[in-house]
C-alpha positions, 0 to 999 in steps of 0.5 A, a space after each residue: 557159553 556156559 552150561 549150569 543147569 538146573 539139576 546142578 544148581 539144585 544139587 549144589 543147594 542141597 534141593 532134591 524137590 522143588 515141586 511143592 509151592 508151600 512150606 511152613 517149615 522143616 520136612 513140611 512141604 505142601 504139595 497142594 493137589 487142587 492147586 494149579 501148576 506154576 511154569 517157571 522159563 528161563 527168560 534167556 531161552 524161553 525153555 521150562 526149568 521147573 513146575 510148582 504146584 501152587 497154594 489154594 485157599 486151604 493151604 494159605 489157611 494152613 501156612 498163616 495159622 502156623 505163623 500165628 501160632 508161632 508167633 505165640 512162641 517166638 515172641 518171647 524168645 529174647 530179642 539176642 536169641 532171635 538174632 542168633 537164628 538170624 545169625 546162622 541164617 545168614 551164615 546158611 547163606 554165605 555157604 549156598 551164595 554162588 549157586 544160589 546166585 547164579 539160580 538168580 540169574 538164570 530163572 530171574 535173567 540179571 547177569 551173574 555178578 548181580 545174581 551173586 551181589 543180591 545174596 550178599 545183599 542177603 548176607 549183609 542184612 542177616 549181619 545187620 539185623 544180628 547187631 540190632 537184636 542188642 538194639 530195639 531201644 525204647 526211651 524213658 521219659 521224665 514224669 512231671 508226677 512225683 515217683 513216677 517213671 514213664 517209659 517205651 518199648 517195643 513189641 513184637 508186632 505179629 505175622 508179616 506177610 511180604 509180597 516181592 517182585 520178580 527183579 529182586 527174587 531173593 534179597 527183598 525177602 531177607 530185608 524183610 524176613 532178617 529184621 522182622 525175625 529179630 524184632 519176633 515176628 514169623 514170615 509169610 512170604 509170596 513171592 512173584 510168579 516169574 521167579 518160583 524156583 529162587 523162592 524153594 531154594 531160600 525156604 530150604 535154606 531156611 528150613 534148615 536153619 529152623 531145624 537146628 533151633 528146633 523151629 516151625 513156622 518162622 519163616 514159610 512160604 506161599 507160591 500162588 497167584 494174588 485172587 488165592 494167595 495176595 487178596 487173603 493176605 491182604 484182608 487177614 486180620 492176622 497179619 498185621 503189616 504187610 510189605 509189599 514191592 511192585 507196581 504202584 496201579 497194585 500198590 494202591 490196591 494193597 494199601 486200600 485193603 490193609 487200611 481198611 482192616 487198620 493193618 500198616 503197610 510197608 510199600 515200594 513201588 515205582 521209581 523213575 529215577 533221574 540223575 543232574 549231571 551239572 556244568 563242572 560234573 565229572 564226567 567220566 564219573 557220571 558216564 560209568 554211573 549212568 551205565 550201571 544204573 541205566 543198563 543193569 538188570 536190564 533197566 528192570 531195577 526199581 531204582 534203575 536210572 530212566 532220566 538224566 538232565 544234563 546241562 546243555 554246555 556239556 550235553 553233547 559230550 555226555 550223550 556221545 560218551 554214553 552211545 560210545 560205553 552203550 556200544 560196548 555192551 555185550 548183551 547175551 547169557 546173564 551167566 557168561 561172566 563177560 555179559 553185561 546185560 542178559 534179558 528181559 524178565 517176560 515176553 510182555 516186559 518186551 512188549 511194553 518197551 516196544 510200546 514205549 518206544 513207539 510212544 516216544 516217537 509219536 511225542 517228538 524223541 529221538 532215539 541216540 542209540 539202541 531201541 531194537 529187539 534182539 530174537 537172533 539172541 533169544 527170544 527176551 532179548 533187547 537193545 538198551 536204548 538212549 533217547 533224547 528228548 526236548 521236553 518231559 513228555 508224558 512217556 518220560 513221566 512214565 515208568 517203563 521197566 525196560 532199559 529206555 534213558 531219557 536225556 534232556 536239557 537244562 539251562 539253569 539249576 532250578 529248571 533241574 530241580 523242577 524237571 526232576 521232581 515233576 514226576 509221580 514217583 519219588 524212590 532214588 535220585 542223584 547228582 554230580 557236581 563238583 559244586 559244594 552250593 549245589 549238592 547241598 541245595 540237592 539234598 535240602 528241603 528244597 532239592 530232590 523230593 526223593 526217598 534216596 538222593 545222592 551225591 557223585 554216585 548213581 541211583 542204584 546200589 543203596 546199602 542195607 545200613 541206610 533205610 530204602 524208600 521213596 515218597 509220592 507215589 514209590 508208597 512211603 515205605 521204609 526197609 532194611 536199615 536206620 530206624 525200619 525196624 520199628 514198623 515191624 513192632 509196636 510201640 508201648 507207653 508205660 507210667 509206673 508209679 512207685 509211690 504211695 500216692 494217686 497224683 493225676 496228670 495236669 495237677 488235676 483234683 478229683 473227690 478231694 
């Protein structure tokens, strides 16, 4: 197996210290000696690969007020100058993209050709957001008032505080940061407990990046727990928008709080992901889809695969293609380039899936393949497990963040579509078949009820020039492409009246 340890990966991304959990920009490190110690394991062997000390309450105060400040600055710098920082950011990252992704694999634990794929997800943003800084468009609209000139535009909104979950360490910060950094907003990024030492490395990626625009403050971070860090970005009238990824039980809580103070969220929470494999599908297009959605990073994706609904003409076929690629995965060191699935994140994300499982024998499934634990490969380690199942009980409505596929039966479409949509999350979805009538009818008003639904491909691996996001309980969120740039700005209406005169709106007469 290989052997890339920790000092080699850090000396290869130019990180002499990785002990300070905040930053707030160049040579700015605050090591906060009230803060408690942050362990961060490798979830392959369960041993330690760094400590961080996190950020107390006074050291969240310090990090936000020199957001706010620079925010005072940044936002006057024009749009396309911006988008140069972004640029070299992510020119920054293409130069770090192979240690940095393998980084990702070993303290996150997704194999080693999805640890290199999040930062060119990384990548693709920051080239992205580049070609947008030339575009945050507003409108000018007809006066119905003579020499009057009505128009829109966009301004920069504020601090944005983003919040990302252990399973995309890296790339969900650069949706955010590339697209809030062009539209003149500086950063505050808490990133998850899990994944500490991933969050360093980019903030020293970005640390010099500031250093050559001579910048503070734009992009910094906060590592701490939520009762130090999230609840006080939460209820901070400074930070205007806050995006959040994780659990929807949390998601709720965030969206309370922000509201509450009239701040905007963006928010991404849980899927439960289900492909329609019809009657005419391709089916050898729909196993290998099935495999990466289902299987990579372990099941632990926010838009993993959990649920297929096949059409009972072709079930049979379709589940032992399935057991049949199933048996083929090698399962071990996320960084053995012939591994196709490394480990769960935690000892608890474990726990849950056994959980589960035992929940899915107690309401009638059966388990095709897989549903073991795997200690003789580590202590993480598990099977990916398929498991038939007569109805949608209350555990397939449920989303396990572990590899479990649920496969039932449908014998005609509708019962498809109404099987798909009856379940809380609404975040990626997909279909294959060959019939022209129903993918379209799959994605109308009257088909999936998903933020993301597909045609003859999975439901994971969504572009960045698409906006990511779901309905119903995934939060309604929106990052990354299309229009998502206009949550992290505020919109202004402006009347310019270039007459000598004082018409009022609606043909309205006053003291005249």
């Amino acid at each position: 197996m290989p052997t890339l340890t920790v000092p080699s990966l850090l000396s290869k991304l130019h990180i002499s210290d990785v002990n300070a959990g905040a930053c707030v920009g160049p040579d700015d490190w605050i090591t906060d000696p009230a803060g408690k110690v942050l362990v961060s394991q490798n979830p392959t062997t369960g041993e330690t690969i760094a400590k961080v000390a996190q950020a107390t309450a006074a050291t969240y105060e310090r990090v936000v007020s020199e957001a706010t400040t620079a925010f005072h600055a940044w936002r006057m710098v024009p749009a396309p100058k911006r988008g140069e920082v972004v640029r070299d950011l992510g020119q920054a990252l293409r130069e770090v993209k192979e240690p940095l992704g393998d980084l990702v694999s070993l303290e996150m634990g997704k194999i080693k050709a999805e640890g290199h794929g999040e930062v060119q997800e990384m990548i693709d943003i920051c080239d992205f957001a580049v070609g947008l800084s030339r575009q945050l468009y507003g409108l000018t609209m007809a006066s119905e008032r003579p020499a009057h000139r009505m128009m829109e535009q966009w301004h920069p909104l504020g601090p944005v505080g983003v919040v990302t979950a252990f399973n995309f360490p890296v790339a969900v910060w650069a949706w955010n940061t590339a697209i809030a950094a062009v539209c003149g907003d500086p950063v505050v990024w808490k990133p998850a407990s899990p994944v500490p030492l991933c969050a360093v490395a980019v903030q020293h990626v970005a640390n010099r990046v500031m250093a050559d625009h001579g910048l503070k403050g734009i992009f910094t971070l906060l590592i701490g727990p939520g009762r130090e860090v999230g609840e006080r970005m939460l209820g901070d009238r400074r930070i205007p928008l806050v995006s959040f990824t994780g659990s929807t039980q949390v998601g709720e809580h965030v969206a309370e709080v922000v509201a509450r103070r009239f701040g905007r969220t963006i928010l991404e929470l849980g899927g439960n992901n289900a492909i329609i494999v019809t009657e005419d599908a391709n089916l050898d297009l729909a196993t290998r889809a099935i495999l990466f959605g289902a299987v990579g990073t372990a099941g632990q994706r926010c838009t993993s695969t959990r649920r297929i609904i096949v059409h009972k003409s072709v079930a049979k076929t379709l589940t032992d293609r399935l057991v049949k690629a199933y048996g083929q995965v090698r399962i071990g060191d996320p960084l053995d380039s012939h591994t196709l699935m490394g480990p769960l994140v935690t000892p608890e994300a474990v726990t849950d899936m056994v959980k589960a499982l035992d929940q899915v024998k107690a309401e009638g499934g059966e388990i095709l393949y897989g549903g073991k634990i795997r200690p003789d490969l580590g202590p993480q380690f598990v099977e990916p497990t398929i498991v038939r199942m007569s109805t949608q009980t209350p555990i397939v409505k449920t989303e396990t963040f572990a590899p479990i596929l649920y496969v039932l039966e449908y014998d005609d479409f509708q019962q498809a579509i109404d099987l798909h949509n009856d379940v809380p999350q609404g975040l990626s979805s997909a279909i294959f078949t060959e019939s022209v009538r129903k993918a379209e009818e799959f994605v109308s008003a009257k088909g999936s009820d998903c933020g993301i639904a597909n045609v003859n491909i999975g439901t994971s691996g969504a572009e960045i020039g698409g906006a990511f996001g779901g309905e119903k309980e995934t939060g309604g969120g929106r990052e990354s492409g299309s229009d998502a740039w206009k949550v992290y700005m505020r919109r202004q209406t402006n009347t310019v009246n270039w007459s000598m005169d004082l018409p009022l709106a609606q043909g309205i007469k006053f003291g005249e």
